[in-house]
C-alpha positions in Angstrom: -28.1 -22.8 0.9 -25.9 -20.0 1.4 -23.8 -18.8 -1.7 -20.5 -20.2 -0.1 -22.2 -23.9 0.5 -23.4 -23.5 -3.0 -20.3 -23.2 -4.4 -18.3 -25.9 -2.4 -21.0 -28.1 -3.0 -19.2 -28.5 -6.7 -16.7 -30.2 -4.8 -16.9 -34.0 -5.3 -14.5 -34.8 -1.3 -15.7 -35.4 1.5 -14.9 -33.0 4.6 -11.9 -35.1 5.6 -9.7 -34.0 2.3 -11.5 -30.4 1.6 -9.1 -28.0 2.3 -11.2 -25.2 1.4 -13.2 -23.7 4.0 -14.8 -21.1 2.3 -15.2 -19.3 -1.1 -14.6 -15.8 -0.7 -15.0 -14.2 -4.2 -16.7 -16.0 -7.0 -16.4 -15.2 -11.0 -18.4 -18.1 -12.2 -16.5 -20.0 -14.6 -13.7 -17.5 -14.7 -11.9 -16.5 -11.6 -12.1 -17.3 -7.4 -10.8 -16.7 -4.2 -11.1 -18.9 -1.3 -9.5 -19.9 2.3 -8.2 -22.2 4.4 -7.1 -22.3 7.7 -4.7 -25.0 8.7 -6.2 -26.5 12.3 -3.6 -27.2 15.1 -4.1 -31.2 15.9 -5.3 -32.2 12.9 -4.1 -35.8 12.4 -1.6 -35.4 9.7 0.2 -32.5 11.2 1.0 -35.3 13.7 3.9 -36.6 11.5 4.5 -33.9 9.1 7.2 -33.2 11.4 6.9 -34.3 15.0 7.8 -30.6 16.8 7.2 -28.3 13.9 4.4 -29.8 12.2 4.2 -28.0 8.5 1.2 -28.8 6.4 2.4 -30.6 3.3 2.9 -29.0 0.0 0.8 -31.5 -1.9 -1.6 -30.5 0.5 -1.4 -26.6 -0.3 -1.5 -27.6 -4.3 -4.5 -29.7 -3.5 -6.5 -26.6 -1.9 -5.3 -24.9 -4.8 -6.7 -27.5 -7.2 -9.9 -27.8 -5.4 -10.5 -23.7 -5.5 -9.8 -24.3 -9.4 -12.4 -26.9 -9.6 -15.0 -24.6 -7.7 -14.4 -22.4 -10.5 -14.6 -24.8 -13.3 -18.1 -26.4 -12.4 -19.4 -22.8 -11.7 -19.3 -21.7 -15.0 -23.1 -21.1 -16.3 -22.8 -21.3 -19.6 -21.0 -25.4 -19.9 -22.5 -28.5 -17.7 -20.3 -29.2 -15.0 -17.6 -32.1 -15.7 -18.6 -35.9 -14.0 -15.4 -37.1 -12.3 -13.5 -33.9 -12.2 -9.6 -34.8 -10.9 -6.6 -33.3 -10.6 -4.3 -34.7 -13.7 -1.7 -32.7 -14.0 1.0 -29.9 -12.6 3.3 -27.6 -14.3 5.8 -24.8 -13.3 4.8 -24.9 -9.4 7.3 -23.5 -7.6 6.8 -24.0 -3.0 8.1 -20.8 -1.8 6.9 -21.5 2.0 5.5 -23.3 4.9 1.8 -22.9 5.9 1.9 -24.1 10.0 -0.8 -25.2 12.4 -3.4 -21.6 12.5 -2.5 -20.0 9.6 -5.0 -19.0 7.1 -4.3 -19.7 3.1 -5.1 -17.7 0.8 -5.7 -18.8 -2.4 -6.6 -17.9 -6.0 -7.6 -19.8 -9.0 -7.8 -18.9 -12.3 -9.2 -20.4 -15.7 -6.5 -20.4 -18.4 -7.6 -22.4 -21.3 -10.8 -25.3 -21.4 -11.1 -27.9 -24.3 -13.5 -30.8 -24.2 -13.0 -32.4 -20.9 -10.0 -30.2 -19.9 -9.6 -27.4 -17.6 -6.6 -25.2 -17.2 -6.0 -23.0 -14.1 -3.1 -20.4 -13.2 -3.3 -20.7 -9.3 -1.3 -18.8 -6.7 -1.5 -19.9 -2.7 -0.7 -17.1 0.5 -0.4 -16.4 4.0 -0.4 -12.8 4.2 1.9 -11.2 2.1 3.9 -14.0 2.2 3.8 -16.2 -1.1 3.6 -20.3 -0.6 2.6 -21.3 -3.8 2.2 -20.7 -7.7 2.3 -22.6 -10.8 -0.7 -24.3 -13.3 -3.0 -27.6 -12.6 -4.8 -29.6 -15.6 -8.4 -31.3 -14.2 -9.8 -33.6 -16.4 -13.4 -35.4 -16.1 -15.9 -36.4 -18.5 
């Protein structure tokens, strides 16, 4: 298993909802970087908007979430969390669009952990250009 698969292998979705290709930097526990690269045709681009299809927000926040979860179940020093879900969002501002081929960026960070709690500071990017940034709350048991 390669160190990429081992590390989305802490995510509990199937390929149909990952929307994190690959892991590209890896501070167990602490800090990660990971990708994704909206595909052209996929089935939900289909009505997220006839013409000018524009991956969804919620979407970009969830690939953020996931990343934050990679990071969170990596950690060596805790046993990973059963039933790990997003619960919560705060300050997350949408700056931009990701469309159909473009490659997001994205970084999660651990802020704060208590009990079955996990704080992240996540920020989302094509390029230079910002899409996404606020804090998520996963919770699991």
């Amino acid at each position: 298993m390669t160190a990429n698969e081992k590390a989305l292998s802490f995510l509990p979705h199937g390929p149909e909802f990952r929307f994190l290709d690959r892991v590209i930097e890896l501070d167990p526990g602490k800090h990660g970087c990971g990708e994704y690269t909206q595909r052209p045709g996929e089935t939900i681009l289909r009505g997220h908007f006839p013409g000018a299809p524009l991956m969804p927000g919620v979407l970009v926040l969830e690939a953020c979430a996931q990343l934050a979860g990679v990071v969170a179940q990596s950690d060596p020093t805790r046993e990973p969390l059963r039933d790990l879900k997003l619960t919560a969002i705060r300050s997350v501002k949408i700056h931009n669009a990701v469309v159909p081929g473009e490659t997001l960026h994205i970084e999660a960070k651990i802020t704060g952990r208590m009990a079955g709690l996990v704080q992240a500071a996540v920020v989302a990017r094509v390029g230079d250009l910002p899409i996404l940034q606020g804090e998520v709350t996963l919770s699991g048991q």
